[in-house]
Each structure stands twice: as structure tokens, then as C-alpha cells.
N, C-alpha and C positions, 0 to 999 in steps of 0.2 A: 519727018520732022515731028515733035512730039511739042502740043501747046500747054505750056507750063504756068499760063496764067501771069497777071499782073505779079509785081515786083519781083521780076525776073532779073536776068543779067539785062546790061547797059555799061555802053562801054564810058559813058555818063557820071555812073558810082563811084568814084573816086573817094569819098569821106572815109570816116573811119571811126569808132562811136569811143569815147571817150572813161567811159565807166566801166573799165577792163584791165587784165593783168596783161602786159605784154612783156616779153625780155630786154632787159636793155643789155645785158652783157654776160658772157660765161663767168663763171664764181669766179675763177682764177685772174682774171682780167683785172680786180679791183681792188688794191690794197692800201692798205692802212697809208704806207708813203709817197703815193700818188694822188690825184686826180684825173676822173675820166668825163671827158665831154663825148655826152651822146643827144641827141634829139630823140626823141620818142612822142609817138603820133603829135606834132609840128610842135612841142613844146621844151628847149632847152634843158636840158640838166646837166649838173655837175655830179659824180659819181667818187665816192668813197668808201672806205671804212674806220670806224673809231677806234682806237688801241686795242679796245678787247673784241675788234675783228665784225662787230656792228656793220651792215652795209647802210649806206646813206645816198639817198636823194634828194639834191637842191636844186632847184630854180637856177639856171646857170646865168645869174645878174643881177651884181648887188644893187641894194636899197638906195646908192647913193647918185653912182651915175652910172648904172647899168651895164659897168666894167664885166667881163665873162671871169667869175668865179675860179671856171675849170684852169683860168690861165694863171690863180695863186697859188699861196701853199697852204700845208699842213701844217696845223700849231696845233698843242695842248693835247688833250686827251681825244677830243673829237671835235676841234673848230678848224674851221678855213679863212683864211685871210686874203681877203682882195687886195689885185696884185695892184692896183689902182692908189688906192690910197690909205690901206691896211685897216679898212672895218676888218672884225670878227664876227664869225656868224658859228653858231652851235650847228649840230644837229636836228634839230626843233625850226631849226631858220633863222632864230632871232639873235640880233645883234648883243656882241657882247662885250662890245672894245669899240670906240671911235679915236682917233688920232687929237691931241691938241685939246679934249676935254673930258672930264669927268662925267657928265650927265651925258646918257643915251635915252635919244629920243623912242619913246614907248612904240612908237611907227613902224621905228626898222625892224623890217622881220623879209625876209624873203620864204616862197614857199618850202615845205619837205614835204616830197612825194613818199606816200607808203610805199616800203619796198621789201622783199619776202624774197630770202634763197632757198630755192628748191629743186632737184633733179637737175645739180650743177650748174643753175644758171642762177640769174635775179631779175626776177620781175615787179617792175614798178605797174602803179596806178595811177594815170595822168588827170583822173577826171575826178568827180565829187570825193576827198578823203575819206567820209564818212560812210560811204557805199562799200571801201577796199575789205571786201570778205576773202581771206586769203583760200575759204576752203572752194573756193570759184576757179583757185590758179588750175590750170588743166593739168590732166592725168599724165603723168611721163616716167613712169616707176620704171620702167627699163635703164635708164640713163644709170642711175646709182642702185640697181638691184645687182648682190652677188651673182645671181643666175645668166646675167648677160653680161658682157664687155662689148667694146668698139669705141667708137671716138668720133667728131667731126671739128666742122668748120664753119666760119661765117661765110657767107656773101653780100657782099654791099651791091642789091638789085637797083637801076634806074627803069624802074616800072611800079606802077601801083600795085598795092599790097594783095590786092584781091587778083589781079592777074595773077600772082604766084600759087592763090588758092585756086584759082580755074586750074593753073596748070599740075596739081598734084591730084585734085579730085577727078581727073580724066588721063587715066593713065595710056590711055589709047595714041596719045601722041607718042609714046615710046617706039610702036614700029616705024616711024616717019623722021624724029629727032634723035633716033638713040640704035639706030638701026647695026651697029657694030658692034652692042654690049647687049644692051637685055629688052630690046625690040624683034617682034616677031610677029605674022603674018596674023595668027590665031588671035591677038589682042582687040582687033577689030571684028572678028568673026564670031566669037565668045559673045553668048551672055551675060547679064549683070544683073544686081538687087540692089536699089535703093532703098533705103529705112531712115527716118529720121523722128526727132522729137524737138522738144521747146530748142535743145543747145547745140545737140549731134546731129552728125548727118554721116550715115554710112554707108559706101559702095562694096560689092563682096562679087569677085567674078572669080570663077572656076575655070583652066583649061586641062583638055583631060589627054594623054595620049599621044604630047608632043615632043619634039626634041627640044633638049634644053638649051637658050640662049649660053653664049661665050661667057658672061660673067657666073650665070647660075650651073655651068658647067666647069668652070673652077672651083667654086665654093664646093660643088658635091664633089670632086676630086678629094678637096684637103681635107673629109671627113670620110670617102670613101675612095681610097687611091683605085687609079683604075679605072671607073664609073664608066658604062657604057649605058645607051637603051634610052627608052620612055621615060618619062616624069610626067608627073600630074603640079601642077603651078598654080599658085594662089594670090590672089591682089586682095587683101582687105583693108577699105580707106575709113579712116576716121575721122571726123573732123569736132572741134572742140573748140567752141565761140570764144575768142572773134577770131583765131589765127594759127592753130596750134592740129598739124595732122600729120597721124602715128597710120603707117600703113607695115601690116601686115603682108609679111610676103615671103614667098620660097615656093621650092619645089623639093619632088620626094618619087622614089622609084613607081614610077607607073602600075596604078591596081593595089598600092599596100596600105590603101585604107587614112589617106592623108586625109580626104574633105569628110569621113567620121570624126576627126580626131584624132589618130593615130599617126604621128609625124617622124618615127622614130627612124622611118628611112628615108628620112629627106633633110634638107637642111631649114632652116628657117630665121629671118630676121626680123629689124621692125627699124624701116625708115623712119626717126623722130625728125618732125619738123615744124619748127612755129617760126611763125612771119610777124614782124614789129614794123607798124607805119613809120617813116622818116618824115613826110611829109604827102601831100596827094601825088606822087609822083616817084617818089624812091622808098625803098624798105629796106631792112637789117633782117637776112633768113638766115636761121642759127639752124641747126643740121646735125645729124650724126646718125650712124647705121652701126643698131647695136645686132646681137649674136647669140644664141645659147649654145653653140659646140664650140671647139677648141676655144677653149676661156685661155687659156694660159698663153695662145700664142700672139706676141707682139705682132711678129709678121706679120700675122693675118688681118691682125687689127688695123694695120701700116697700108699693107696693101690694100684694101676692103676700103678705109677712109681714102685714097689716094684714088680709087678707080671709080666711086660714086661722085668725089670731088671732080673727075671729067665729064661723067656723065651729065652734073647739074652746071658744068660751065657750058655746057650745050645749049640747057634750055636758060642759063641765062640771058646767051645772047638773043636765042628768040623770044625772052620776055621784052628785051631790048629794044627791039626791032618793031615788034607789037606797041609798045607806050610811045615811039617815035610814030606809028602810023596813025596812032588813037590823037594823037597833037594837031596830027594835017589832016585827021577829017573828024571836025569837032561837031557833026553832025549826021555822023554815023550810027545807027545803034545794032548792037550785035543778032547776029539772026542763031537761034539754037536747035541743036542736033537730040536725038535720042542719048548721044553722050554725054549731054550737059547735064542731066538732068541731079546729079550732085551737086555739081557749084550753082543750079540756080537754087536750091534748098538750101545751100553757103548764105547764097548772096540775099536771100532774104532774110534769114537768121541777122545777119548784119547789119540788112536795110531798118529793121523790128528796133532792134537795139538804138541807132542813131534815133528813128524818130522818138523813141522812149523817153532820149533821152531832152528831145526838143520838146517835150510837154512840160508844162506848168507843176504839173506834179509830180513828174519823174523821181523814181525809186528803186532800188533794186529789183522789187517784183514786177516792175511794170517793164523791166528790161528785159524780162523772157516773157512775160504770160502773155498767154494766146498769138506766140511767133509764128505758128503755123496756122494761123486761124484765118 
């Protein structure tokens, strides 16, 4: 067991720091002639966009009796009407129409959350407006680069947000929970590299000289029919404050120079995955597994999101399972492995941020500096 020092894991951590980009929903999700109710880290919104395709974040309750927004409609160029008793509200939040009189009260304003589409999704800012630095949204260039394809899915998780980050920066659970697709013996036997800074935190484990799991022995099939033999197999975990981690991963014929760089005989993808707080207890994981060989094939793309989509109902249920036994023993605190030693450099990046943001002076700089200190 490896001691990692105060502000470690605790299965205690449940917050969620508030001066942050998270996703509320994939692009596509959100158009001009609907509205979407999401919660994002415990604060309501109503979810739109304006005629000319604008996404929009409200306060999902208007000014008057706290009617839910999400359950009106769409008027005008870019207002919504509560379905209550038909205020208007802009985009901006503030009222623009009252029933029965001409004069609106200078008061009514509900909030709008900054919110920024980027690598197919939208990510809103729930916390100070004035902080929403959109160049903060985390790196996901795969999603919308020509050089990759693939696709995913949501999962509506009942477990706190940070259990899903233990369970992506410890990929060692995969021989134990995943043991039919891409678990294997070596995962626990392999070594590992942690690296981290003020934001990131990165795992990077190498296994050399093994047979390839059932899934990564597909994937090398459909780009090299046939494939028999060795592979060298790679997990690189990224993680990118407060929620958001890209891992690195494939395998490639055994000895041909993959962990130099040369990946030309092997396949490779990149698990995207950022997690949105619902509340201390449930999150919204938005997902997809992109590709750089066969771009052109639907199939692959079909099957490839269809067969990581089983994989993660696996560990959904054991996130499941876990936040129901963290309930019945509220006085438990987590004991950690030489494995943890990622998510507990997660969970303090996180922990940094929350208190940052409980200071009297709290600011964007004071949201990372000296998170590792």
C-alpha cells in the first residue's frame, strides 16, 4: 500500500467544485424547437437554442412562481414562455412579456449559464459567470478531427461523479469487471507512470508480449484480416479538471516499435470520456470511442460503440453497487492501493478547486495554483 498523503480519496467527497465547464448534453440533443431539462452539478437548467442555432442556458424556474421553464415553449427569435402563466424570458434571462400588464418589473431576470459548443457537445458553467474562460473547456479534439471517426452514448450513472473518475483512472479493474472483452491477467502484473500538474493527471502503462484480449483482437482483425501472434498494448489515462478523461489505448504486433512511436502495426483508439455531477449522488457520462483506421466504416463504428456500450454497462452496475454500499456505511473511509495512486491526484485536483472556491477571494487563479502543493 502506497501513503499518498492528506487530501486523498474518501469515500466522504461527494461535492463537486462549481467554477467549471461540464457537458450538459451532445450538440445534437438541443434544438431551436424544443427545450431540454438537465440538472448540472445540482442546479436546474432549461436547455435551448435561438433561431440562428445559439445554444442557451436558463435557470430552469421562472421569476414568478418557480414554474419549470423546461416544461414551456419557444416564442420569438430566442424567448421561452412559462408554461405557467406565460412570462417571457430572452436569452440573457430577463423578462420580456408579463400577462395582463405593460410595465415589467426591472427584478425579473432568471439566470443564463455561459455555455460553449465544442467537440460535439455543450458545456455549461454553473458557478461564478464571470470566471466561464471557455479556453479551460477540456481538450477533446478527437471527437470532430477528420483523422478519427466513432461515436457514443450517455449513461445516466446513480453514483457520485468521482467514483466514475476512480473507475476510469484505474484500469486494473478491467481483469476482474470486464474479464470476456478487454481484461487480462497482465493488467495487474504491468507497471505504471504517474505524472501530473496543477490540472492533469496522467497514468501510462505498457504491456509487452501478450496475447490480445477478445475485443482488441477484433479491432486488429478488421485492419489486419487474419492477425495471429503477440501484441504490445498500451493504456494512456488523461484526466483534465474537474471531469473529463481521454485514454489512450490499443495494441500493435508484438516488437514493431509501438511504445517508440511507431504504431503503424497496430490499431489504436482514444476512449473520450467526461462526467457531469447531477447531484452528490448521480452524474450524466457522455462517452464515445474514436478510431484512426478504417474511417469510412459505419460497421465498425456500430459495432465498436455497441461493444464499449456493454463493456461500461458492466461497470455501471458496479458503480451502482458501490454508491449504495458508501450510503450503509457513512462512516467508512476508503483504504488505497499502489493503483490508486491516479485518482488520488484526481481527487485532490478537485478537492483544490472546491476549497478555492470556498475562500473569500476566490478567482480563477486561485482555482489551480499550488493544487499540488
Amino acid at each position: 500500500m502506497t501513503d499518498l498523503g492528506p487530501g486523498g480519496a474518501t469515500a466522504k467527497n461527494m461535492a463537486f467544485p462549481l467554477n467549471a465547464w461540464y457537458v450538459a448534453a451532445w450538440d445534437y440533443e438541443v434544438t431551436a424547437a424544443k427545450l431540454v431539462s438537465r440538472r448540472i452539478a445540482d442546479k436546474p437548467m432549461a436547455l435551448y437554442r435561438t433561431a440562428d442555432g445559439r445554444p442557451v442556458a436558463l435557470a430552469d424556474a421562472c421569476w414568478h412562481r418557480l414554474a419549470p421553464l423546461s416544461m414551456g415553449t419557444r416564442v420569438g427569435t430566442d424567448e421561452v414562455q412559462c408554461p405557467y402563466h406565460g412570462l417571457r424570458f430572452n436569452s440573457a434571462g430577463r423578462c420580456t412579456h408579463m400577462p395582463a400588464q405593460d410595465t415589467i418589473n426591472p427584478s425579473a431576470m432568471v439566470a443564463s449559464y455561459p455555455i460553449v459548443q465544442r467537440h460535439r457537445y455543450l458545456w455549461v458553467w454553473p458557478g461564478d459567470p464571470t470566471l466561464a474562460d471557455p479556453s479551460l473547456i477540456p481538450d477533446m479534439f478527437q471527437m470532430d478531427s477528420p483523422e478519427w471517426a466513432g461515436d457514443g452514448r450517455t449513461i445516466d450513472v446513480d453514483a457520485n461523479y468521482q467514483l466514475v473518475l476512480d473507475n476510469l483512472m484505474d484500469l486494473t479493474h478491467e481483469e476482474f469487471v470486464h474479464s470476456s472483452s478487454i481484461g487480462q491477467d497482465e493488467l495487474s502484473e504491468s507497471d505504471f507512470v504517474v505524472t501530473h500538474d496543477e490540472r492533469t493527471v496522467t497514468v501510462t502503462r505498457w504491456m509487452f508480449e501478450i496475447d490480445a484480449p477478445p475485443f482488441w483482437l477484433k479491432n486488429m482483425r478488421d485492419k489486419f484480416p487474419g492477425f495471429e501472434g503477440k501484441v504490445d498494448r498500451w493504456q494512456i489515462i488523461e484526466f483534465q479538471a474537474p471531469g473529463t478523461i481521454r485514454i489512450d489505448v490499443g495494441v500493435a504486433k508484438a516488437g514493431t516499435g509501438a511504445s517508440e512511436g511507431d504504431r503503424s502495426q497496430g490499431v489504436n483508439g482514444f476512449v473520450m470520456n467526461t462526467i457531469t455531477p447531477v447531484d452528490e449522488r448521480t452524474a450524466l457520462y457522455f462517452w464515445a470511442f474514436m478510431r484512426n483506421y478504417c474511417l469510412d466504416s459505419q460497421l465498425i463504428t456500430t459495432q465498436t460503440r455497441d461493444g464499449v456500450h456493454g463493456v461500461f454497462g458492466e461497470d455501471e452496475a458496479m458503480l451502482t453497487a458501490q454508491q449504495k454500499a458508501i450510503e450503509a456505511n457513512p462512516d467508512h473511509e476508503f483504504y488505497n492501493l499502489n493503483i490508486d495512486a491516479g485518482g488520488m491526484w484526481v481527487r485532490r485536483i478537485i478537492q483544490r478547486m472546491i476549497e478555492a472556491e470556498k475562500a473569500p477571494s476566490a478567482n480563477i487563479d486561485a482555482l489551480t495554483a499550488g493544487a499540488m502543493n
